[in-house]
SEMI-380237 format. One record per residue (C-alpha): x, z negated, y; residue in one letter. Coordinates in Angstrom, 2 decimals, always signed. Example, Ala and Ser with C-alpha at 12.3 -4.5 7.8 and 13.67 -1.06 7.14 Angstrom:
((+12.30 -7.80 -4.50) 'A')
((+13.67 -7.14 -1.06) 'S')
This chain:
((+77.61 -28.91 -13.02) 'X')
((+77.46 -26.10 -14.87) 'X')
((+75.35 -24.82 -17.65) 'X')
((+76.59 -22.38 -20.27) 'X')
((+75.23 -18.53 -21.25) 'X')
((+73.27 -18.51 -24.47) 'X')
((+76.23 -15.69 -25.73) 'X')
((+78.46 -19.32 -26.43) 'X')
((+78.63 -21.31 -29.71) 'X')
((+79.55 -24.34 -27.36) 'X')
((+75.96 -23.71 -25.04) 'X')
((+73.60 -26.49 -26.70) 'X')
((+76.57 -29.01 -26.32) 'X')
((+77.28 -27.93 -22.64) 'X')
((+73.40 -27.93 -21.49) 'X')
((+73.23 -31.45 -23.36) 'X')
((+76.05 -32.71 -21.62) 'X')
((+74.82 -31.52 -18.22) 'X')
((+71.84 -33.49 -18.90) 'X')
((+73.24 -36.73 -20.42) 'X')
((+75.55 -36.67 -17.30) 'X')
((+72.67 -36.25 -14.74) 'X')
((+70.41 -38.87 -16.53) 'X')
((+73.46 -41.31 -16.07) 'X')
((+74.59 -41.34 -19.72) 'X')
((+78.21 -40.97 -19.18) 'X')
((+79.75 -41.92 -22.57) 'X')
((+77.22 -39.51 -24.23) 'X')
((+78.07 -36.47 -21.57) 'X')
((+81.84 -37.08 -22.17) 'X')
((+81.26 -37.13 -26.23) 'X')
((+79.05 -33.81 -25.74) 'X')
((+81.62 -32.00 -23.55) 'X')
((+84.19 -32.90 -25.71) 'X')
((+82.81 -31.64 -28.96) 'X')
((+81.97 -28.30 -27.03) 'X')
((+85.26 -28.09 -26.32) 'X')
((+86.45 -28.44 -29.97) 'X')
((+83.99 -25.56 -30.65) 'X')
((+85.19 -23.45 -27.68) 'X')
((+88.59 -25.38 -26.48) 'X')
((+88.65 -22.44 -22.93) 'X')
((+85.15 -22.57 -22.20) 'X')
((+84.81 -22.96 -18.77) 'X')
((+81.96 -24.71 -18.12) 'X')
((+82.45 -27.35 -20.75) 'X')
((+85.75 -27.83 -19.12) 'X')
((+84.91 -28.00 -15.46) 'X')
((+82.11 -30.68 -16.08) 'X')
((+84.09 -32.91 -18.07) 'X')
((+86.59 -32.94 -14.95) 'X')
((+83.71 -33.69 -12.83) 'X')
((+82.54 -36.13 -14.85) 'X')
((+86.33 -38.22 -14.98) 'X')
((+86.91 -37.70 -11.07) 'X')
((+84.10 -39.38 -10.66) 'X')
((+85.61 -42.38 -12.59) 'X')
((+88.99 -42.24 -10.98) 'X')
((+90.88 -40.40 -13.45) 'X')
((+92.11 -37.57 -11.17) 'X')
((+95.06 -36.47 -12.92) 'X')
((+92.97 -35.83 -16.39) 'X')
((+90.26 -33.89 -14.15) 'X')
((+93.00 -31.38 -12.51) 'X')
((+93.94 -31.13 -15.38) 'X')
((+90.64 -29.62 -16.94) 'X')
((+89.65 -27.36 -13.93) 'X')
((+92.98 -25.94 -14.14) 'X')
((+92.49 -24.54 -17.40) 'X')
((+88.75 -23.80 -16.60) 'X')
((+90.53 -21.83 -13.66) 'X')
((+92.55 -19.82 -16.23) 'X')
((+89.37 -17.92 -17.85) 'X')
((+87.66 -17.79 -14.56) 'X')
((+89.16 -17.38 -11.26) 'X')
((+86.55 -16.97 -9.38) 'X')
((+84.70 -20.37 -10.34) 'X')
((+84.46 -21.75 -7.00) 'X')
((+82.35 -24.94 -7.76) 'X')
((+85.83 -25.63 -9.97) 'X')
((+88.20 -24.64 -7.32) 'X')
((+86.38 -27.31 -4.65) 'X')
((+86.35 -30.09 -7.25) 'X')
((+90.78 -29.73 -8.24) 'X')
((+90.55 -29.83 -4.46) 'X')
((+89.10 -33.19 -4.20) 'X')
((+90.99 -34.47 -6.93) 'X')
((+94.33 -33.12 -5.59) 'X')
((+93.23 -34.90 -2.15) 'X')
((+92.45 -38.02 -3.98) 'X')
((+96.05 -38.21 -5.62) 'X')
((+97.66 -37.37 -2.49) 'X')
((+98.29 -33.77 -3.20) 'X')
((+96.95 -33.14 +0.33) 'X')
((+98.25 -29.78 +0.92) 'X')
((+97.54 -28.20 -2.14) 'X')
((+93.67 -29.56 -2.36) 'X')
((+92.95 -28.21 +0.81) 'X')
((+94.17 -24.84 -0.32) 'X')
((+91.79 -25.00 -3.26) 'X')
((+89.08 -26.08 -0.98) 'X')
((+89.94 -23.22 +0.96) 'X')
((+89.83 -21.05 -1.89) 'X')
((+86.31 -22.78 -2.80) 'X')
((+84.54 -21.95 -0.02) 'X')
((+85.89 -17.98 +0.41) 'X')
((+84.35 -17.78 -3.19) 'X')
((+81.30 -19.41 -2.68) 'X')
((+80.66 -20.10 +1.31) 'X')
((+77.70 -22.63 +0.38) 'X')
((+79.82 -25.25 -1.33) 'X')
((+78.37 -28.20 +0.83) 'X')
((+80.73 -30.83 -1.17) 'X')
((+83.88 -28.29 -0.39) 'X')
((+83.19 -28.21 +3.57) 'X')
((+82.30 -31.74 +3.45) 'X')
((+85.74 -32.27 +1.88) 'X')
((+87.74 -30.29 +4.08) 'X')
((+86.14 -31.58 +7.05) 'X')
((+86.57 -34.90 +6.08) 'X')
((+90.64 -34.54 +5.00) 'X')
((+91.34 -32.39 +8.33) 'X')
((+89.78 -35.28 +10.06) 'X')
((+92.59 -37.75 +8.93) 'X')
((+95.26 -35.36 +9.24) 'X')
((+93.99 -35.56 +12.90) 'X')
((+93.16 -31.86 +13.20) 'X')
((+90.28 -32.10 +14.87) 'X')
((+89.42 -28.65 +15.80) 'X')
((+89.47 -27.41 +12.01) 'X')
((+87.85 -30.52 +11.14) 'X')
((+84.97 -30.04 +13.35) 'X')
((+85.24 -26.19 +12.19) 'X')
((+84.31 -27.41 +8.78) 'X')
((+81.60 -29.76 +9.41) 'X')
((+79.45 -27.34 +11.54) 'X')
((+79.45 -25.22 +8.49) 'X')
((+78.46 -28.00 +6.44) 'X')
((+75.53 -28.87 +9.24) 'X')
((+74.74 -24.78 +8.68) 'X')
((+74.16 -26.02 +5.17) 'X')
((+71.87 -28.92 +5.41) 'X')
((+70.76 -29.20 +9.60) 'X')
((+68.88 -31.98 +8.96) 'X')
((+71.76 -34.35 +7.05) 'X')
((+72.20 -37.37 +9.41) 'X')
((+75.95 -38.12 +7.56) 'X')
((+76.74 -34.42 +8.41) 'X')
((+75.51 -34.57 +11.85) 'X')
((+77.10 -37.97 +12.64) 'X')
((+80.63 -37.18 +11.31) 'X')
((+80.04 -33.84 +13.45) 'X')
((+79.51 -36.01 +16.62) 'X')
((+82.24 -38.69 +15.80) 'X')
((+84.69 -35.58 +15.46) 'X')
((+83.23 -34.39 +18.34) 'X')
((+83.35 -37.29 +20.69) 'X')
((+87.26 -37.39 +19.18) 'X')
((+87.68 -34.34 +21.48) 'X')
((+86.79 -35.80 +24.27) 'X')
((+83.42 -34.00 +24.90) 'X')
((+81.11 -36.95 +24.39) 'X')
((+78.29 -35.60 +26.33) 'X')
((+78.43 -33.13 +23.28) 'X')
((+78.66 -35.68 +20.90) 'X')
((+75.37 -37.53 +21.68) 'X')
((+73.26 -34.51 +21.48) 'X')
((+74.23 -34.37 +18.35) 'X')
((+73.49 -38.05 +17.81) 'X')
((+70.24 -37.37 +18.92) 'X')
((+69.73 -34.70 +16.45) 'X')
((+70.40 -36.81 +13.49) 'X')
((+68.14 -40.17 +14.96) 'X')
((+65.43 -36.86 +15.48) 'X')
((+66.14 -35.96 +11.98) 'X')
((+65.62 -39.66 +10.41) 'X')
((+64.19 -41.84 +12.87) 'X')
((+64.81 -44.22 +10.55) 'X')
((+68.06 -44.52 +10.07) 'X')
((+70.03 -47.75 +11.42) 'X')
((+73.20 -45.87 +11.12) 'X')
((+72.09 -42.98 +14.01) 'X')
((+70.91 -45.38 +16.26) 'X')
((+73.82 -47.48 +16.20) 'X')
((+76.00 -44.54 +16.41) 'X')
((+74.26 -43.15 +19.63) 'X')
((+73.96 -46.27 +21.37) 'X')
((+77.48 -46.65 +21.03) 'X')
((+78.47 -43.15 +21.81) 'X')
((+76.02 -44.09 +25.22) 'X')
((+78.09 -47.42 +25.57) 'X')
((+81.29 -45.54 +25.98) 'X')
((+79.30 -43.19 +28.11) 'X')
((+78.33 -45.14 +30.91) 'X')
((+74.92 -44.98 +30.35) 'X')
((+73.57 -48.59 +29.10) 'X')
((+69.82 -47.72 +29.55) 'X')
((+69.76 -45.42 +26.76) 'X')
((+72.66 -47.61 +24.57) 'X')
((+70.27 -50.94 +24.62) 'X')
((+67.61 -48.42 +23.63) 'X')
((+69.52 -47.04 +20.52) 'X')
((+71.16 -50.48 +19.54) 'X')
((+67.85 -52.20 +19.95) 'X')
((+66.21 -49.23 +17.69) 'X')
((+68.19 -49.78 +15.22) 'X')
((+68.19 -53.71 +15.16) 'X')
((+64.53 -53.39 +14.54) 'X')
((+65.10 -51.53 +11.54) 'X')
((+67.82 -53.57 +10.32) 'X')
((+68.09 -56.65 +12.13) 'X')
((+71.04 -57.58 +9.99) 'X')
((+73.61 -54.67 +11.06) 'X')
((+76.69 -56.00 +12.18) 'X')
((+78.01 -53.05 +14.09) 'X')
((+74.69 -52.77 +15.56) 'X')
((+74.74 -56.24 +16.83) 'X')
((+78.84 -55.90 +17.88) 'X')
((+78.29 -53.28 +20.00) 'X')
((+75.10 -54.71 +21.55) 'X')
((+77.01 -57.72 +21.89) 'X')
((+79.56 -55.29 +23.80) 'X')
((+77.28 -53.77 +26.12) 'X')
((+75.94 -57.57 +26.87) 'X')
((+79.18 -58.39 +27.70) 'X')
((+79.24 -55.47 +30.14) 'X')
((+76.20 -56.31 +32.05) 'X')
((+77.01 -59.53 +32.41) 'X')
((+75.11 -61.24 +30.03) 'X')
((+77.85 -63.37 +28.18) 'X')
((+75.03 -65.89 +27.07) 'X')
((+73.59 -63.34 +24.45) 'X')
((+76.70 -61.59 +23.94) 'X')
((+78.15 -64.68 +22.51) 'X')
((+74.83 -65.51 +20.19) 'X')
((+75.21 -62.08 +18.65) 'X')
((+79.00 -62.39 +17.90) 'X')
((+78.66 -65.53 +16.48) 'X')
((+76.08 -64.04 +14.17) 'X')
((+78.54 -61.10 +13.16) 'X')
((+81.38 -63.93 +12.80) 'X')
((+79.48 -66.05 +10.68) 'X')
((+79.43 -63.38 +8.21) 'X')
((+83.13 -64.24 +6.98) 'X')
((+86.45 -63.02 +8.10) 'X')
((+85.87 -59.73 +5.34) 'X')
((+82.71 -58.88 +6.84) 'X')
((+82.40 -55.48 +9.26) 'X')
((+83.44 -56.11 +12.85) 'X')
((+83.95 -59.99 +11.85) 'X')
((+87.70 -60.09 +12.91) 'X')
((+86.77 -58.08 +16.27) 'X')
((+84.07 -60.42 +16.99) 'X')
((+86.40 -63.15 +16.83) 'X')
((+88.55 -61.97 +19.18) 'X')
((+86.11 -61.21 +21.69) 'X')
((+84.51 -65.03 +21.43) 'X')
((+87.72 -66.54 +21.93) 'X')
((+88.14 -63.97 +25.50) 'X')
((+84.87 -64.90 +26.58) 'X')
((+84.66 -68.77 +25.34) 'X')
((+88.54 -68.44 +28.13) 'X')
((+86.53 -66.61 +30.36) 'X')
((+83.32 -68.37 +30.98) 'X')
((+82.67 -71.79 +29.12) 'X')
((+79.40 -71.45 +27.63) 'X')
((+76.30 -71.66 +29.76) 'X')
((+78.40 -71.38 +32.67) 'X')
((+76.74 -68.10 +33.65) 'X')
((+73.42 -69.78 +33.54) 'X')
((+74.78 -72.47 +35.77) 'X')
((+75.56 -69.60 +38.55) 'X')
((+71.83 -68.96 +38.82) 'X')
């Protein structure tokens, strides 16, 4: 958000509305923007927040609106040009936001949101090469933000270069050894790889941190399956089933009970022994 030069009649109202809007008082940022704007109906800044703060309640069109005309007294506001981005993207005007988000970024290269944006949009569109483009500038920008460095290494192992991919994983568990999310995404980037030492590691990492996780315990249950342990593979999809048919990986796990409950009746691999 922006704050306004002391020159404007509209700058208490802007600077109040900027606060307000940080401190989570959205009707009272909205009211404050607005009367700035009846003081000062182009000022910029008045008119770029108050499209930042409607995005950010769905109304899209209303917010393109706003940053076009903030766009009008000031080209070269780049924070504006990466938010009508976004909000073009969000109402389907795909083309067209990532222009502005292109535009964003040339004006102000350190627009985290922007790259995050762009990355994220290319990523869809299935161009994975720009995508990845945008995301290592966005890991430039913050080298230690595990959601940066994990979309990096999904987009990554996309390409086919997985060995690349969990380096990168490893960054982000290195950067927040705490986070469920990393471990679960590098034990299943090992999964794929082949190398089931270091995925029962990383999936049992993170069920100690959150023993609840349901794709940590799918893919664990996976990688049981693998090694031949169909026993505990079953006990953990059954625990991801019984979460509902809504819940993450719930439908999957289904599936793969019924294969293995055709496969091997239960404690039939126990009998082998």
């Amino acid at each position: 958000m922006d704050t306004m030069r002391p020159a404007s009649p509209a700058v208490a109202l802007v600077n109040r509305g900027a606060l307000l809007h940080a401190e989570g008082d959205f009707d009272g940022a909205e009211a404050a923007y607005r009367q700035a704007l009846a003081l000062d109906p182009e000022n910029g800044s008045a008119l770029s927040n108050l499209g930042f703060l409607l995005a950010g309640f769905g109304r899209h069109q209303e917010a393109i609106e706003l940053y076009r005309q903030a766009l009008v007294s000031d080209p070269a506001r780049g924070v504006a040009w990466g938010n009508l981005g976004m909000s073009q993207i969000a109402t389907g005007q795909i083309d067209a936001g990532l222009s502005a988000l292109g535009r964003s970024v040339r004006l102000e290269p350190t627009n985290r949101s922007a790259w995050e944006a762009m990355a994220r949009t290319l990523l869809v569109l299935g161009r994975l090469g720009e995508a990845e483009a945008a995301w290592r500038q966005a890991a430039e920008l913050s080298p230690g933000d595990v959601n940066v460095l994990l979309s990096l290494a999904a987009t990554v192992a996309a390409m086919d270069r997985l060995a690349e991919a969990i380096a990168l994983a490893r960054r982000a568990v290195a950067a927040d050894p705490w986070s469920a999310r990393a471990w679960t995404e590098l034990g299943t980037m090992c999964l794929v790889h082949d190398d089931y030492g270091s995925a029962a590691e990383s999936l049992g990492r993170a069920l100690s941190i959150s023993p609840d996780d349901a794709s940590a315990r799918y893919h664990m249950a996976l990688l049981r399956v693998v090694v031949g342990d169909a026993e505990q593979a079953r006990e953990l999809l059954q625990s991801v089933f019984a979460a509902g048919q809504d819940a993450l990986f719930a439908p999957e796990a289904g599936r793969l009970l019924d294969q293995l409950r055709a496969a091997v009746p239960a404690g039939a691999d126990e009998r082998q022994h």
